[in-house]
N, CA, C and O of each residue as an XYZ file, in Angstrom:
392
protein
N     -45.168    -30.252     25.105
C     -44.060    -29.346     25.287
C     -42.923    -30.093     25.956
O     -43.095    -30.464     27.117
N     -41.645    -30.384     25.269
C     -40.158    -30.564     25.982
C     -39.607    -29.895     26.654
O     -39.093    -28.814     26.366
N     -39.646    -30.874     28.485
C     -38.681    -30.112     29.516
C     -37.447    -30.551     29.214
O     -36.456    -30.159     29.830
N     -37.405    -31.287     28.373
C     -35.305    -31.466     28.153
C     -35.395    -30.737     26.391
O     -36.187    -30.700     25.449
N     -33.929    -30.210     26.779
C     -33.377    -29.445     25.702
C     -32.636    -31.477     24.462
O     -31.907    -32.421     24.767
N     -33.455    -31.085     23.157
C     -33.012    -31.905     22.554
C     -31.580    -32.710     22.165
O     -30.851    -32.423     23.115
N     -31.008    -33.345     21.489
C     -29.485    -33.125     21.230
C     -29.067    -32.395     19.668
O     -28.242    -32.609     18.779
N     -30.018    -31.552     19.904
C     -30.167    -30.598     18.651
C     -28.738    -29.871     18.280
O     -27.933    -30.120     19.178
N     -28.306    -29.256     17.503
C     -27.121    -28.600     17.340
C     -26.899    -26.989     18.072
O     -27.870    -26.233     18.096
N     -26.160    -26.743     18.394
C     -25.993    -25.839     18.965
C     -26.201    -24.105     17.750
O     -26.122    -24.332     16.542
N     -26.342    -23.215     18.004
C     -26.728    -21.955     17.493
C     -25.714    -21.190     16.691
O     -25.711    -20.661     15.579
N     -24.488    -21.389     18.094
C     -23.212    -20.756     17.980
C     -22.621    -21.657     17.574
O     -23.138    -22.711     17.207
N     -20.962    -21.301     17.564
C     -19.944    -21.581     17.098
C     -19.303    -21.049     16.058
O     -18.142    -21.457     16.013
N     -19.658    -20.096     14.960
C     -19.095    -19.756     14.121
C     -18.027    -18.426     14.476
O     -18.082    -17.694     15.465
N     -17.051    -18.371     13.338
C     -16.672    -16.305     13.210
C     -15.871    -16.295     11.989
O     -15.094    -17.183     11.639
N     -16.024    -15.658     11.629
C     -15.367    -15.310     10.283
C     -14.054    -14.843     10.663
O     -13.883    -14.319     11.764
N     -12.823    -15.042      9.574
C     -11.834    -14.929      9.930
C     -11.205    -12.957      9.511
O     -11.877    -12.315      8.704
N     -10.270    -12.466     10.004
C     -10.083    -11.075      9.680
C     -10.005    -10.675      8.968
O      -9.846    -11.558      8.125
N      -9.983     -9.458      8.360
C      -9.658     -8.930      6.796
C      -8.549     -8.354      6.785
O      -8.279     -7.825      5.706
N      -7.433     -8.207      7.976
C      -6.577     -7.828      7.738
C      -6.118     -6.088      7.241
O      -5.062     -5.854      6.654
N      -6.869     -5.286      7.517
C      -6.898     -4.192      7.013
C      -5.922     -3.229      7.299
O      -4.996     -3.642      7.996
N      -5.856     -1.449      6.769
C      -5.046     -0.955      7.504
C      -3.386     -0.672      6.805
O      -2.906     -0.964      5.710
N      -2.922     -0.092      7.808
C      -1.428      0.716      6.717
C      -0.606     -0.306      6.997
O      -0.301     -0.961      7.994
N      -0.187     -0.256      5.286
C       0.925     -1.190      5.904
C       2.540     -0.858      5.860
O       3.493     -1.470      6.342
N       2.447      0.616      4.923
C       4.120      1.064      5.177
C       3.896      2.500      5.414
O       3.134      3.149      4.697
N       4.482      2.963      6.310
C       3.931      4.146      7.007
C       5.332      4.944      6.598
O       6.274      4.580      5.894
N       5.023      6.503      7.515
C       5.166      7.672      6.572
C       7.083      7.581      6.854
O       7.602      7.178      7.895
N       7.803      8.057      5.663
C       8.927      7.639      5.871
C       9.548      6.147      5.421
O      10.713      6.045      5.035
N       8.713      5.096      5.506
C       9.440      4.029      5.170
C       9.846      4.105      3.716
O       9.210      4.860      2.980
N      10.886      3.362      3.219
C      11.403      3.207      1.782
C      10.682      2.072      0.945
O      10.932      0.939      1.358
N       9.804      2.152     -0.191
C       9.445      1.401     -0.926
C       9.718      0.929     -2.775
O      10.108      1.615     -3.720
N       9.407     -0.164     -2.707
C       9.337     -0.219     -4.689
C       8.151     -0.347     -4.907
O       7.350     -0.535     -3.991
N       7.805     -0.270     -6.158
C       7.038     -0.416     -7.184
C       6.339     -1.465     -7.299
O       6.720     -2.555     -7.727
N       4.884     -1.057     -6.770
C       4.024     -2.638     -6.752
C       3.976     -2.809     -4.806
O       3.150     -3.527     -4.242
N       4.904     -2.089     -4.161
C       4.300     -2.390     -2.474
C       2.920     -2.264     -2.335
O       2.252     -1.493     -3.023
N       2.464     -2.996     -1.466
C       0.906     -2.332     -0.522
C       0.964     -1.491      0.124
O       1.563     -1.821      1.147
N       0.476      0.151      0.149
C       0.881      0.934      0.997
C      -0.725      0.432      2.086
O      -0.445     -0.302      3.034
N      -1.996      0.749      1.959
C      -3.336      0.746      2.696
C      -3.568     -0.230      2.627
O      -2.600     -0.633      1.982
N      -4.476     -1.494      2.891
C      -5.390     -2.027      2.337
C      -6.575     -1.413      3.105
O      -6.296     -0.821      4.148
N      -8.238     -1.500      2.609
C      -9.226     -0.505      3.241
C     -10.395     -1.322      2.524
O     -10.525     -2.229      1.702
N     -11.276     -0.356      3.425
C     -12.700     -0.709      2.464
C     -13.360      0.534      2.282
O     -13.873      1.156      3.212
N     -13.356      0.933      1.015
C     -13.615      2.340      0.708
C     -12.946      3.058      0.869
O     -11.968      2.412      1.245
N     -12.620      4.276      0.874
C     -11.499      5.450      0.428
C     -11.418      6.258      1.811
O     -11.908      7.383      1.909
N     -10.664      5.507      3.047
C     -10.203      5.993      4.044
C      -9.375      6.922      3.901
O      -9.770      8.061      4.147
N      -8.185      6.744      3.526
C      -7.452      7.007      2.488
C      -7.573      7.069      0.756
O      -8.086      6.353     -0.104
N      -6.719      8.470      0.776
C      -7.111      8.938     -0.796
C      -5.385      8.114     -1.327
O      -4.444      7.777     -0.609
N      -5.566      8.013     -2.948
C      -4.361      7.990     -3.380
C      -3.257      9.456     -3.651
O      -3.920     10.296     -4.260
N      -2.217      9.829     -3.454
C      -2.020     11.075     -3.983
C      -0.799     10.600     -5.050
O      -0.836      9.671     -5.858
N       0.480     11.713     -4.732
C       1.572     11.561     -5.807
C       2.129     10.071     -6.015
O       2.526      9.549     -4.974
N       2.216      9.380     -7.053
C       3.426      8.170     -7.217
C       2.177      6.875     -6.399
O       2.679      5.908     -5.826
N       0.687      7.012     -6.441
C       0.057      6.045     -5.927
C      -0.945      5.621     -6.547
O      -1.847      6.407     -6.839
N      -1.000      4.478     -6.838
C      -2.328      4.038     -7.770
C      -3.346      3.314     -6.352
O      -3.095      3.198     -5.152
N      -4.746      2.875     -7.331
C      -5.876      2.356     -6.025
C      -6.491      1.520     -6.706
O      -7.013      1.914     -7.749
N      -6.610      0.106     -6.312
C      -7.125     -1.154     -6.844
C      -8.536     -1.299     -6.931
O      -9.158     -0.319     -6.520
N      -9.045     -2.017     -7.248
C     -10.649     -1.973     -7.081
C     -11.124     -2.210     -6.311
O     -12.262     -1.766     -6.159
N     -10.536     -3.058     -5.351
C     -10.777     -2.761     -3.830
C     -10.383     -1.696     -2.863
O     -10.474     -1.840     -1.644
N      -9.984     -0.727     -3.397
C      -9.385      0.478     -2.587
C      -8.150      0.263     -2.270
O      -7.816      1.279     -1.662
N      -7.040     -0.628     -2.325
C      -5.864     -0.782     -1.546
C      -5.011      0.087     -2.941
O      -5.060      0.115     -4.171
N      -4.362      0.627     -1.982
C      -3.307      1.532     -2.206
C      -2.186      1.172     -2.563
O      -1.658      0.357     -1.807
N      -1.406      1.586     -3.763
C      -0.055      0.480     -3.725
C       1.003      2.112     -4.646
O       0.724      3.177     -5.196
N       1.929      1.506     -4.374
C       3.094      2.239     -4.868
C       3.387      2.065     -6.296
O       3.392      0.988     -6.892
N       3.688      3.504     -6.907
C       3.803      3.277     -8.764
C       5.031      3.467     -8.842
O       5.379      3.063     -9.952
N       6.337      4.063     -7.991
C       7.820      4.158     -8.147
C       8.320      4.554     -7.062
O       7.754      5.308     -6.270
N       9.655      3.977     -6.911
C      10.314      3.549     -5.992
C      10.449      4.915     -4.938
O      10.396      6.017     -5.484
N      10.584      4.873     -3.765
C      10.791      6.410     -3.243
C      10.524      5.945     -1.788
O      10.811      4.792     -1.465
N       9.857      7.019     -0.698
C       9.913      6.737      0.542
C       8.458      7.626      0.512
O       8.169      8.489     -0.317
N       7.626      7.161      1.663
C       5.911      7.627      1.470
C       5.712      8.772      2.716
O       6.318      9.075      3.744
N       4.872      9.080      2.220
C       4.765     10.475      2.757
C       2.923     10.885      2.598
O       2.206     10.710      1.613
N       2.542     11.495      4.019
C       1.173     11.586      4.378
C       0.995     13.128      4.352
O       1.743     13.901      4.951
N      -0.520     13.653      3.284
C      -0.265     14.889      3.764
C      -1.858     14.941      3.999
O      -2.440     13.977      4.498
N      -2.555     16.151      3.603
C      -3.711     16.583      3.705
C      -4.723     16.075      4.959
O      -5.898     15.723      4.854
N      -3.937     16.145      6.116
C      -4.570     15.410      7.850
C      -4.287     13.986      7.419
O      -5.156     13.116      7.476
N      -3.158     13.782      7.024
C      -3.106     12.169      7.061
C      -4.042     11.410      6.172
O      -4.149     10.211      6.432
N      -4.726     11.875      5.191
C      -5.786     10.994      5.027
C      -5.440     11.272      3.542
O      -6.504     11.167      2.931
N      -4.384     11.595      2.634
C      -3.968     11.279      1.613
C      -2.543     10.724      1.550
O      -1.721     11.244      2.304
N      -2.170      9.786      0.787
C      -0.728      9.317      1.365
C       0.262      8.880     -0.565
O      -0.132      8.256     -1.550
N       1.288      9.448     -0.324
C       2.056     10.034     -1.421
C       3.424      9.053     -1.726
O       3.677      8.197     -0.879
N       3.987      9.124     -2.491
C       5.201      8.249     -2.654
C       6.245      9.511     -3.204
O       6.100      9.974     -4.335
N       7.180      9.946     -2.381
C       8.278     10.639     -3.242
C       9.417      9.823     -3.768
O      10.198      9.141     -3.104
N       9.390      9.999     -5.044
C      10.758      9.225     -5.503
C      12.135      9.467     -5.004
O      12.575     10.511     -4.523
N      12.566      8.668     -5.139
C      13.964      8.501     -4.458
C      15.193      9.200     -5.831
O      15.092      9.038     -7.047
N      16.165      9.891     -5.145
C      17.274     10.734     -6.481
C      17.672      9.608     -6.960
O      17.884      8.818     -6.041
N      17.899      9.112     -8.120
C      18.771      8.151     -8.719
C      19.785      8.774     -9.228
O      19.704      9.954     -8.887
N      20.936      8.538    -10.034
C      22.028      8.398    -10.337
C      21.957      8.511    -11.745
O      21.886      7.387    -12.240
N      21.946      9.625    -12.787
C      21.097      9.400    -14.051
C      22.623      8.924    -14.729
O      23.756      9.285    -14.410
N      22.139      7.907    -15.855
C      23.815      7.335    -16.632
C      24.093      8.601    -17.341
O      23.377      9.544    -17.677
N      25.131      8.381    -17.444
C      26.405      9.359    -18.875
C      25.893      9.868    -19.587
O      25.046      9.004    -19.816
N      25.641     10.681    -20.251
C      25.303     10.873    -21.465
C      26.174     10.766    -22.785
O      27.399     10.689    -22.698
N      25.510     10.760    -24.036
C      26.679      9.477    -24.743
C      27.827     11.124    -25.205
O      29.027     10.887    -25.350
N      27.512     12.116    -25.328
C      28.579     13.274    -25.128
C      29.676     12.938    -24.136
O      30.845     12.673    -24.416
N      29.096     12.993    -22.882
C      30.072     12.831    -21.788
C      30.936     11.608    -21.887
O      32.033     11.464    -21.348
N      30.249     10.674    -22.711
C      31.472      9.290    -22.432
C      32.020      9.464    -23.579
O      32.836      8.593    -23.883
N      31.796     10.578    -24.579
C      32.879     10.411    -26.288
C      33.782     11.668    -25.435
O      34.978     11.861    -25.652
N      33.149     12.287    -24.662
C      34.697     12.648    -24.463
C      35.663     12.694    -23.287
O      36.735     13.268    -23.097
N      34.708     11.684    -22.394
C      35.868     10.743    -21.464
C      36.668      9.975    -22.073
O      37.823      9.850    -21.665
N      36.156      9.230    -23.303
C      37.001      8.580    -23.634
C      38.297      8.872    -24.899
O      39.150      8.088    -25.315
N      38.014     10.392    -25.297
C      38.890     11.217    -26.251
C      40.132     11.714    -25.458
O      41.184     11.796    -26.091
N      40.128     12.010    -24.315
C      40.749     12.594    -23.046
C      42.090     10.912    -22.756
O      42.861     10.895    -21.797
């Protein structure tokens, strides 16, 4: 039996690095198309309006708008933003008859 400890390798030392998880544009902020709204592991969060969910569960934005949490926070939504719809080709034959 050895009363000295060998110069064997030690046990410890390792850790795995973070996963980074968690919201990443919260309720109110303005987004486009293709943001990360969650990333998660498993369905912490649900997807709702204007949100698709990857195969890893992360949450991302389908059109442009500002996000919005409803059902206790634990479904999270994208409302689109008003755009500016163009002319219609009526309206410009007779802006430009005028």
């Amino acid at each position: 039996m050895a009363h000295k400890k060998g110069a064997g390798s030690s046990r410890n030392g390792r850790d795995s690095n973070a996963q980074r998880l968690g919201v990443k544009k919260f309720g109110g902020e303005y987004v486009i198309p293709g943001n990360i709204l969650i990333r998660q592991c498993g369905t912490k969060w649900h997807p709702g309006k204007n949100v698709g969910m990857g195969r890893d569960y992360t949450l991302y934005t389908l059109v442009e708008g500002n996000v919005y949490f409803d059902r206790n926070g634990r479904r999270i939504n994208v409302k689109p933003v008003e755009t500016t719809a163009a002319p219609s080709a009526e309206a410009v034959a007779a802006a430009e008859s005028n």
